[in-house]
DOVODO-937371 format. One record per residue (C-alpha): residue number from 1; residue in three letters; x negated, y negated, z. Coordinates in Angstrom, 1 decimal. Each point is the difference from the previous one (the first is absolute). Layout:
<atoms>
@pos: NUM code: Ala X: X Y: Y Z: Z;
...
</atoms>
This chain:
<atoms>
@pos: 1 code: Unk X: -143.7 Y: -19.5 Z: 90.6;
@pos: 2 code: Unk X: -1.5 Y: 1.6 Z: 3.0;
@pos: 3 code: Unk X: -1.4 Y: -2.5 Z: 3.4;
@pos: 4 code: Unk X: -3.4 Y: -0.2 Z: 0.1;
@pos: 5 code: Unk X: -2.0 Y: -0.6 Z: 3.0;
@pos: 6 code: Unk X: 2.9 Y: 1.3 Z: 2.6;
@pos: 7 code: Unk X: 1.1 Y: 3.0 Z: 0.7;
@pos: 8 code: Unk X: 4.0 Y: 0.5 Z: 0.1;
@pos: 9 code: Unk X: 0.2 Y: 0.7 Z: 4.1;
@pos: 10 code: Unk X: -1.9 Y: -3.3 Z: 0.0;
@pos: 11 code: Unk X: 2.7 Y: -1.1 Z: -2.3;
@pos: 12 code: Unk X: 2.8 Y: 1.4 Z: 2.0;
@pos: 13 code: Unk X: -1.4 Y: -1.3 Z: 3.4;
@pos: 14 code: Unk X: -0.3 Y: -3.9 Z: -1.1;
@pos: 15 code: Unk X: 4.0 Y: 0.3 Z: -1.2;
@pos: 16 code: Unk X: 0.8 Y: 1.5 Z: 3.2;
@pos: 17 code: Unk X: -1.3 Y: -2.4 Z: 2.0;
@pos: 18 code: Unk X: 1.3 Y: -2.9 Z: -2.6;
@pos: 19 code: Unk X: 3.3 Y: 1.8 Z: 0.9;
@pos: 20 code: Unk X: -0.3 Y: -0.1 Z: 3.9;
@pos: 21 code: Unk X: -1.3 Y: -3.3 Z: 0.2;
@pos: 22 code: Unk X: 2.2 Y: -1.6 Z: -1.5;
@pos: 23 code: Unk X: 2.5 Y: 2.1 Z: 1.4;
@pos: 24 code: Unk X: -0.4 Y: -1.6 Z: 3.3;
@pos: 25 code: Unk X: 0.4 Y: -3.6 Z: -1.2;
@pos: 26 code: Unk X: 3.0 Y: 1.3 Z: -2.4;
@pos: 27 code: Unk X: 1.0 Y: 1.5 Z: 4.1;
@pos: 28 code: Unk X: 0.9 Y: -3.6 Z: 1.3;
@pos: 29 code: Unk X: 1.4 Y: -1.5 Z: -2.2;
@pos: 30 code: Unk X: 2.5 Y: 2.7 Z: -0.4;
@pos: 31 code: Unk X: 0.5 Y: -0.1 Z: 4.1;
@pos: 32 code: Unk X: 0.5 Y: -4.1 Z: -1.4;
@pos: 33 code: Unk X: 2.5 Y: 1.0 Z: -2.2;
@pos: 34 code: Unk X: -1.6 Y: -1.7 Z: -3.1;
@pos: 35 code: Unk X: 1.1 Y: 0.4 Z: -3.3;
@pos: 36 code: Unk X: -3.9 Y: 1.3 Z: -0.5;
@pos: 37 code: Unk X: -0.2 Y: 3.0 Z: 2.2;
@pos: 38 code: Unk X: -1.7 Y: 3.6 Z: 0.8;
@pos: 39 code: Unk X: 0.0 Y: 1.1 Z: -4.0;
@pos: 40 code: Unk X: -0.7 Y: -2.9 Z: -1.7;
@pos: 41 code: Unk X: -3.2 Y: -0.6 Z: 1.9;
@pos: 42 code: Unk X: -1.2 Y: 3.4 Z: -0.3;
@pos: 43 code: Unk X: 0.6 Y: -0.1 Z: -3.9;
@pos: 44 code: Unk X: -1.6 Y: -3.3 Z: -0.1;
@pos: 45 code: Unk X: -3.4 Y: 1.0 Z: 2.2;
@pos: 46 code: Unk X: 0.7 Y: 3.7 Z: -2.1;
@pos: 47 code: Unk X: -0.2 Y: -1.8 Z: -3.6;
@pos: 48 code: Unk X: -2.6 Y: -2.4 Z: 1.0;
@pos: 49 code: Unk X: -2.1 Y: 2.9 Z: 0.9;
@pos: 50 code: Unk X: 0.3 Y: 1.9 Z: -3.2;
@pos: 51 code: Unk X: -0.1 Y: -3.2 Z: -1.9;
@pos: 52 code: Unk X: -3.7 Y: -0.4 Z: 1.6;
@pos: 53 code: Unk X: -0.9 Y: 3.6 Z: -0.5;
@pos: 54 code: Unk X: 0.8 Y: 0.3 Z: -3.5;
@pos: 55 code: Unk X: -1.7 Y: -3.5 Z: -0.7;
@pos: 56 code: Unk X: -3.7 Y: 1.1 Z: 1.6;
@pos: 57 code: Unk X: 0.4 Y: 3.7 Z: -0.7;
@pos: 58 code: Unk X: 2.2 Y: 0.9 Z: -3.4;
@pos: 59 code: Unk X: -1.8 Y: -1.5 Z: -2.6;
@pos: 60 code: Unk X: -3.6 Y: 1.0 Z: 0.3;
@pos: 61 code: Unk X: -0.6 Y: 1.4 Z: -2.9;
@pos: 62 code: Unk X: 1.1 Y: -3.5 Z: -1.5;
@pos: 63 code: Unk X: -3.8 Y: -0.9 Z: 0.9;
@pos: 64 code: Unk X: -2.3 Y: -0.4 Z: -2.6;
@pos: 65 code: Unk X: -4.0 Y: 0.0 Z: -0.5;
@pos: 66 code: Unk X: -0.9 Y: -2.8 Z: -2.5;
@pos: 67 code: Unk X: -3.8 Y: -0.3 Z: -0.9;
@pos: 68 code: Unk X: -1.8 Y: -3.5 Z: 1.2;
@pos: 69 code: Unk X: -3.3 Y: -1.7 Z: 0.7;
@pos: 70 code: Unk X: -2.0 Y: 1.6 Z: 1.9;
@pos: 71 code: Unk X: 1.7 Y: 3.5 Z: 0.2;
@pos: 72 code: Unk X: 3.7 Y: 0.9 Z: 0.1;
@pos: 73 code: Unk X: 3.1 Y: -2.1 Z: 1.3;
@pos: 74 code: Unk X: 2.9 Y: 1.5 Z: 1.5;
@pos: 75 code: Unk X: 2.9 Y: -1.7 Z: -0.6;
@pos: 76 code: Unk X: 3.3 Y: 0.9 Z: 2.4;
@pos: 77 code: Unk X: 3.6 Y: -0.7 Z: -0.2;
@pos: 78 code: Unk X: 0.9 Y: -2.6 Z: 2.9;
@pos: 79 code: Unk X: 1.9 Y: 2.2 Z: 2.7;
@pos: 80 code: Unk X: 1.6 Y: -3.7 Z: 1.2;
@pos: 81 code: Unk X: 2.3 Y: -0.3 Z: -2.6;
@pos: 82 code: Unk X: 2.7 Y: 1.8 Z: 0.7;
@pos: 83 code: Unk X: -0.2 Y: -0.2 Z: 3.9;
@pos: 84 code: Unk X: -0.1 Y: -3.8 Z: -0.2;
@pos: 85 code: Unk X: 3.8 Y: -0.1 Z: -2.0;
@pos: 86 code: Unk X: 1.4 Y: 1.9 Z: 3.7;
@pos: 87 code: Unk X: -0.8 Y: -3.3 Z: 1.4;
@pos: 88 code: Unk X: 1.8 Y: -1.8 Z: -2.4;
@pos: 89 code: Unk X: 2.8 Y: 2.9 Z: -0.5;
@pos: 90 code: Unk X: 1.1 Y: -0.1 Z: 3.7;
@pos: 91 code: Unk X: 0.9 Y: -3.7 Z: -0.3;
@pos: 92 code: Unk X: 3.1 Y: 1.4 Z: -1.3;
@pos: 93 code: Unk X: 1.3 Y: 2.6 Z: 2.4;
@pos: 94 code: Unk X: -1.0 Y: -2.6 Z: 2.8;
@pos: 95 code: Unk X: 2.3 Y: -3.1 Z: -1.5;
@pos: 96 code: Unk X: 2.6 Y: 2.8 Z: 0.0;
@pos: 97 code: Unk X: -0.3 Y: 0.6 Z: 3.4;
@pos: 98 code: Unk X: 0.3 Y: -3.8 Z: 0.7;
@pos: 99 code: Unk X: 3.8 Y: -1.4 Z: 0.9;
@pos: 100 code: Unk X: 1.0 Y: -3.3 Z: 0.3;
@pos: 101 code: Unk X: 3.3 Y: -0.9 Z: 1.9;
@pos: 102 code: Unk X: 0.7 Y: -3.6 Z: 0.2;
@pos: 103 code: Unk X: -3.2 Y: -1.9 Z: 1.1;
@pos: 104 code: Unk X: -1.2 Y: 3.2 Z: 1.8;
@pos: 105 code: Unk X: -2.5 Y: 2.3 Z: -2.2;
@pos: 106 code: Unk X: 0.0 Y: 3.7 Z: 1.0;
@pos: 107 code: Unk X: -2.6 Y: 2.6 Z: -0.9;
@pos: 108 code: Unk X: -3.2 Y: -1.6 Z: -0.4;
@pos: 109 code: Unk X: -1.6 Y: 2.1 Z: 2.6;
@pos: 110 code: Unk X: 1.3 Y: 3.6 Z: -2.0;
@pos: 111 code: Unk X: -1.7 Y: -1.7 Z: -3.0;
@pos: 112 code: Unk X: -3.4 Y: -0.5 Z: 1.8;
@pos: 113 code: Unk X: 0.5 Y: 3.3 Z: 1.6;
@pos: 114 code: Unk X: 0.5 Y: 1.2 Z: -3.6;
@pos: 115 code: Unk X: -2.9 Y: -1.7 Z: -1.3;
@pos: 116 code: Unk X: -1.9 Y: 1.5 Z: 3.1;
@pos: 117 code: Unk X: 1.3 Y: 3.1 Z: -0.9;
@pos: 118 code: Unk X: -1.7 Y: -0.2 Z: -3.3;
@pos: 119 code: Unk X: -3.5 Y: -1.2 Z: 1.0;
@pos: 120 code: Unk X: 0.2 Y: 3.2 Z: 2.5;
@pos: 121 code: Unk X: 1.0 Y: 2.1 Z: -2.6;
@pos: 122 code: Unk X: -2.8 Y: -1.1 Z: -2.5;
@pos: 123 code: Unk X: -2.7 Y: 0.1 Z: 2.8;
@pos: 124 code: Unk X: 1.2 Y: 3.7 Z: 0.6;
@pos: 125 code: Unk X: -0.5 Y: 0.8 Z: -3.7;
@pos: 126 code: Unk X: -3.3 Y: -1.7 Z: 0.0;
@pos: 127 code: Unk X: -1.0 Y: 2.5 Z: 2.8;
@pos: 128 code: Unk X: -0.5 Y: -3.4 Z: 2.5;
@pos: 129 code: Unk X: 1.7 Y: 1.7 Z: 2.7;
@pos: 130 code: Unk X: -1.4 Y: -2.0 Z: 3.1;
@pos: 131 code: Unk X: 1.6 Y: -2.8 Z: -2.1;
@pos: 132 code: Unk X: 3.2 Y: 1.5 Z: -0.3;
@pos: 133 code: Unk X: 0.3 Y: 1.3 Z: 3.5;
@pos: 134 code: Unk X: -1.1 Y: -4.0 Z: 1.8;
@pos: 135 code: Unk X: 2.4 Y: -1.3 Z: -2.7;
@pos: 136 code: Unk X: 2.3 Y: 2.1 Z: 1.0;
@pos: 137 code: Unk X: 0.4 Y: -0.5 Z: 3.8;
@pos: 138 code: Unk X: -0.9 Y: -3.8 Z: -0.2;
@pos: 139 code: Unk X: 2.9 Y: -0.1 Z: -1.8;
@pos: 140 code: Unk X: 2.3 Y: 1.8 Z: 2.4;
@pos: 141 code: Unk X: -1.4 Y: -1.8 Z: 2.8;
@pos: 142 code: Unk X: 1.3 Y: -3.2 Z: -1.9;
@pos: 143 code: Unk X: 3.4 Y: 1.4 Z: -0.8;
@pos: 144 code: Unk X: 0.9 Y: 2.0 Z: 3.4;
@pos: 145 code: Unk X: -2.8 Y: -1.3 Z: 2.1;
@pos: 146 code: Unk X: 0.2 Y: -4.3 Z: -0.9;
@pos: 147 code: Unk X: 3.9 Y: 0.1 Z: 0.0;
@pos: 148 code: Unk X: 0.7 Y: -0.4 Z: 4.0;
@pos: 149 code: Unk X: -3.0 Y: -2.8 Z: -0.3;
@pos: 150 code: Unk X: 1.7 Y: -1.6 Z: -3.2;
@pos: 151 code: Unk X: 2.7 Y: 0.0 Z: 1.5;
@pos: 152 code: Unk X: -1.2 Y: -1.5 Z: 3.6;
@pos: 153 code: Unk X: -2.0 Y: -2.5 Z: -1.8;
@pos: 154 code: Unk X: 2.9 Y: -1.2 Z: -2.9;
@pos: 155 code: Unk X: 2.2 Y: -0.7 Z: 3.5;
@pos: 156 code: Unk X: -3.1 Y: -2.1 Z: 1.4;
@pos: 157 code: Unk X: -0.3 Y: -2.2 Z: -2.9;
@pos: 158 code: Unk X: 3.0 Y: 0.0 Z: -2.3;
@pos: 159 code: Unk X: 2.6 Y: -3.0 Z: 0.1;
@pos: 160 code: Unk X: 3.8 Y: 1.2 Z: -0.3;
@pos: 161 code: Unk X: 2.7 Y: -1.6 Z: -2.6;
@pos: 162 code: Unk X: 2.7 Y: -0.7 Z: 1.9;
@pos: 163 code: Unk X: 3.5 Y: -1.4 Z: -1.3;
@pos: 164 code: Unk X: 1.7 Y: -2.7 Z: 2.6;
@pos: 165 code: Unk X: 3.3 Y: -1.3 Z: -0.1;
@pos: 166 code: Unk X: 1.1 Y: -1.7 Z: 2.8;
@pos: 167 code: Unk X: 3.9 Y: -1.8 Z: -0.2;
@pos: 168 code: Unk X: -0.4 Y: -3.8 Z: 1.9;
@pos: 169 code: Unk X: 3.1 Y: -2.3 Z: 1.1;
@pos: 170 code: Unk X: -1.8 Y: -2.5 Z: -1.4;
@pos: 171 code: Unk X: -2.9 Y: -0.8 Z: -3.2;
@pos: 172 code: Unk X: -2.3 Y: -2.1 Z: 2.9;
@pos: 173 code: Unk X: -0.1 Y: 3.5 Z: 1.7;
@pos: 174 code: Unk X: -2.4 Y: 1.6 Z: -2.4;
@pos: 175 code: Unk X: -3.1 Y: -2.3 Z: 1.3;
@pos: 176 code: Unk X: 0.2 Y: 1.5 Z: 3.8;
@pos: 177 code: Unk X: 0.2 Y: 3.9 Z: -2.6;
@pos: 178 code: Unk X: -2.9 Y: -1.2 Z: -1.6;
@pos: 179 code: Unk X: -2.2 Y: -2.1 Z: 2.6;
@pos: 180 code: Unk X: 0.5 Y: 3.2 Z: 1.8;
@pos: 181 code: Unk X: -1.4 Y: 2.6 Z: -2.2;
@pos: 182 code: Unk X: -2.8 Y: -2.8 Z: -0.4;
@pos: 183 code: Unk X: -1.0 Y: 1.0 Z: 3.7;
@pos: 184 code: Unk X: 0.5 Y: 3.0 Z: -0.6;
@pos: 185 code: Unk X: -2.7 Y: 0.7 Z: -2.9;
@pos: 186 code: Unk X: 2.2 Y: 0.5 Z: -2.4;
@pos: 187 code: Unk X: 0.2 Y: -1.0 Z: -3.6;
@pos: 188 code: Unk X: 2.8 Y: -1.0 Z: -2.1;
@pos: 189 code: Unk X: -0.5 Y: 0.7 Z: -3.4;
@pos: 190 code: Unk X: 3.4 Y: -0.6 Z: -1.3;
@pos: 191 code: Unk X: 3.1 Y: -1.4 Z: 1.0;
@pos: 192 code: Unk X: 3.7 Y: -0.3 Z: -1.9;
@pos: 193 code: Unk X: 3.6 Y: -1.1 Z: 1.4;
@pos: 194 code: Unk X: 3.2 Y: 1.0 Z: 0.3;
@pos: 195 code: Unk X: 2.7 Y: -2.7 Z: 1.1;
@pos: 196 code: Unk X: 3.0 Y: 1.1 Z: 1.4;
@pos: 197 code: Unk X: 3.3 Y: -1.7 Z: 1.9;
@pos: 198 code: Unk X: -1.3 Y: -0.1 Z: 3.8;
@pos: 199 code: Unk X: -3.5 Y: 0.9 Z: -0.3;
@pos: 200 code: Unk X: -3.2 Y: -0.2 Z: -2.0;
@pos: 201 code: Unk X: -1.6 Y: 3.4 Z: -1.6;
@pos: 202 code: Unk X: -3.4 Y: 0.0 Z: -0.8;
@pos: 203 code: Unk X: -2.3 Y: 3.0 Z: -1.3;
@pos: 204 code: Unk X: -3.6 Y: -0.1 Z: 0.8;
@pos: 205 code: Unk X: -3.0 Y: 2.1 Z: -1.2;
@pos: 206 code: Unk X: -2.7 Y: 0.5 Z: 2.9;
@pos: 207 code: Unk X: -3.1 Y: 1.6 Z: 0.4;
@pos: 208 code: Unk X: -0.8 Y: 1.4 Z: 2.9;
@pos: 209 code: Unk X: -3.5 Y: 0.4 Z: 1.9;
@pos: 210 code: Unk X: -1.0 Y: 3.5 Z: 0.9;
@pos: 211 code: Unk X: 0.8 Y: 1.1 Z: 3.7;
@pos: 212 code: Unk X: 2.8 Y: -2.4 Z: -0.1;
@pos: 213 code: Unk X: 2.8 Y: 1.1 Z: 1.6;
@pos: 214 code: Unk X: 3.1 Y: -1.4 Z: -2.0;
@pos: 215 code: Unk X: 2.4 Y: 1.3 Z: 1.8;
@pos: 216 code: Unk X: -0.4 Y: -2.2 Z: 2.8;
@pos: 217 code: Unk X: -0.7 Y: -3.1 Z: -2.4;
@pos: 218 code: Unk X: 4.2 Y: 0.9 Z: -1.3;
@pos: 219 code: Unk X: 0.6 Y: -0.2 Z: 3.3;
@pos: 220 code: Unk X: -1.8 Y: -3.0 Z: 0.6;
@pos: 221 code: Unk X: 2.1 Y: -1.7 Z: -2.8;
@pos: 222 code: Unk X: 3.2 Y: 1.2 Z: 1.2;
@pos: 223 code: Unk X: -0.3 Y: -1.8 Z: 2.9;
@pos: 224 code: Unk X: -1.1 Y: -3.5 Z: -1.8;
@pos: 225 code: Unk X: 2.7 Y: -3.1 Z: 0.1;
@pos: 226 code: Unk X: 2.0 Y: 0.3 Z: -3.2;
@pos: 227 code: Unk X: -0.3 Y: 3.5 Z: -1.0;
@pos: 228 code: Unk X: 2.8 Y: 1.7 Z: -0.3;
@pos: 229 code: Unk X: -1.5 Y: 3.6 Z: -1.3;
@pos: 230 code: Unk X: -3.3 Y: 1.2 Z: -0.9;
@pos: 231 code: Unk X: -0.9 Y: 3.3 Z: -2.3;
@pos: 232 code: Unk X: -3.1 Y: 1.5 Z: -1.9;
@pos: 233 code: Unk X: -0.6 Y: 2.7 Z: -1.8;
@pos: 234 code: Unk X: -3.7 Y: 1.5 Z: -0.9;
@pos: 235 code: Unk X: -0.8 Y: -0.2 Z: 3.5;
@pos: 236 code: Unk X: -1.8 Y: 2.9 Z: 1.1;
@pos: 237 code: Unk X: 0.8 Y: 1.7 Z: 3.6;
@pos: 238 code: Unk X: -2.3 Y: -0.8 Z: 2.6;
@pos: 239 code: Unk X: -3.0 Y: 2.5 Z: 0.8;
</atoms>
C-alpha cells in the first residue's frame, strides 16, 4: 500500500509538527504536574496525525470507476471514517485523566487539553496547518495565559464555605451570632447543636461573599455578649 497524492517528506513534516504542537501543550501540563503530561500529548497529537494521514492518503487504490448515466461515476472510499472514531476514541484517555476526590473533580482541563491535543494532531495530518498552529497557541494562552485572570476573577465572584462553631454561655446567645452575620451578608445554610454542662455549642455552615474579610467577622463575634469562643475552618487568608 503505497500514499498517493503526498510525498513522504510531506508525510514526515505534518508528523513533526503534530509532534511539536502538541508537545507544547503536553509542556504545561507537565510544569502542572498532571497525570497527562509532555508524552502523552505528543503521542496523542502524534497518533491523531497518522490516524488522519493514513485515512485520506492509504487507501487510494480502494477507489473505484463504476459506469453511469451520462458518462462514468467515480465512486471513493469516505476518508472520514476512520478520523471521526479519534474523536470518539479520546473520550477514554480523557475520563482517565479525570480524578475525583471527595466533592472536588480533578482533571478536566488535561482531558480537554487531550481532546485539543487530538483535533491539533488530526488538523496536522490533514495538512491544515494555520489550523493547527491558532489552535495551538489559543490554547496555551488559555492554559498559561487565562490562569492569573481565572484566578483574579474566581476571587471576585466566588462565595467561600465556611464551618462556624462558636461555644455560648447560654442557647438565647445564638440570635446576637446570627443577627450579626445577618448584617454582615452572610448566609447560613446550616446549623446543628451541641449541649454541654456550662455552655451551648453550636456548628454553623456559612457562605461567605467574595472580598469579605472573615477574619475580622471571627473577631467581630468574639467580642458579642454570650460568646465564649468562636472558630472556622475553610476560611481563606486575606489578600
Amino acid at each position: 500500500m503505497r500514499s498517493i497524492g503526498i510525498d513522504d517528506w510531506e508525510l514526515m513534516g505534518r508528523l513533526a509538527l503534530a509532534v511539536v504542537l502538541c508537545g507544547l501543550v503536553g509542556l504545561e501540563r507537565e510544569a502542572r504536574d498532571q497525570p497527562a503530561g509532555l508524552r502523552t500529548h505528543i503521542l496523542v497529537g502524534l497518533g491523531s496525525a497518522l490516524f488522519t494521514l493514513v485515512s485520506a492518503y492509504a487507501f487510494g487504490e480502494f477507489r473505484r470507476a463504476q459506469p453511469g448515466p451520462g458518462g462514468t461515476v467515480v465512486s471513493y472510499y469516505d476518508p472520514t471514517r476512520i478520523a471521526a472514531q479519534i474523536v470518539a476514541g479520546i473520550g477514554f484517555l480523557g475520563a482517565g485523566a479525570i480524578i475525583r476526590q471527595g466533592i472536588s473533580v480533578r482533571g478536566l482541563t488535561t482531558a480537554a487539553a487531550l481532546w485539543i491535543s487530538a483535533a491539533v494532531g488530526m488538523a496536522a495530518g490533514a495538512g491544515f496547518y494555520l489550523g493547527a498552529v491558532a489552535t495551538t497557541v489559543l490554547a496555551l494562552v488559555a492554559l498559561v495565559g487565562l490562569r492569573g485572570l481565572r484566578e483574579r476573577l474566581a476571587a471576585s465572584v466566588r462565595r467561600d464555605f465556611v464551618l462556624l462553631e462558636v461555644a455560648l454561655a447560654n442557647a438565647a446567645s445564638l440570635h446576637l451570632v446570627l443577627s450579626f452575620l445577618a448584617e454582615e451578608g452572610i448566609d447560613v445554610e446550616g446549623l446543628r447543636s451541641a449541649r454541654g454542662d456550662a455552655r451551648s455549642t453550636y456548628v454553623l455552615e456559612l457562605r461567605v461573599p467574595p472580598g469579605r474579610d472573615f477574619h475580622a467577622v471571627l473577631d467581630g463575634l468574639r467580642s458579642l455578649d454570650g460568646v465564649i469562643d468562636a472558630e472556622a475552618s475553610g476560611v481563606r487568608a486575606p489578600g
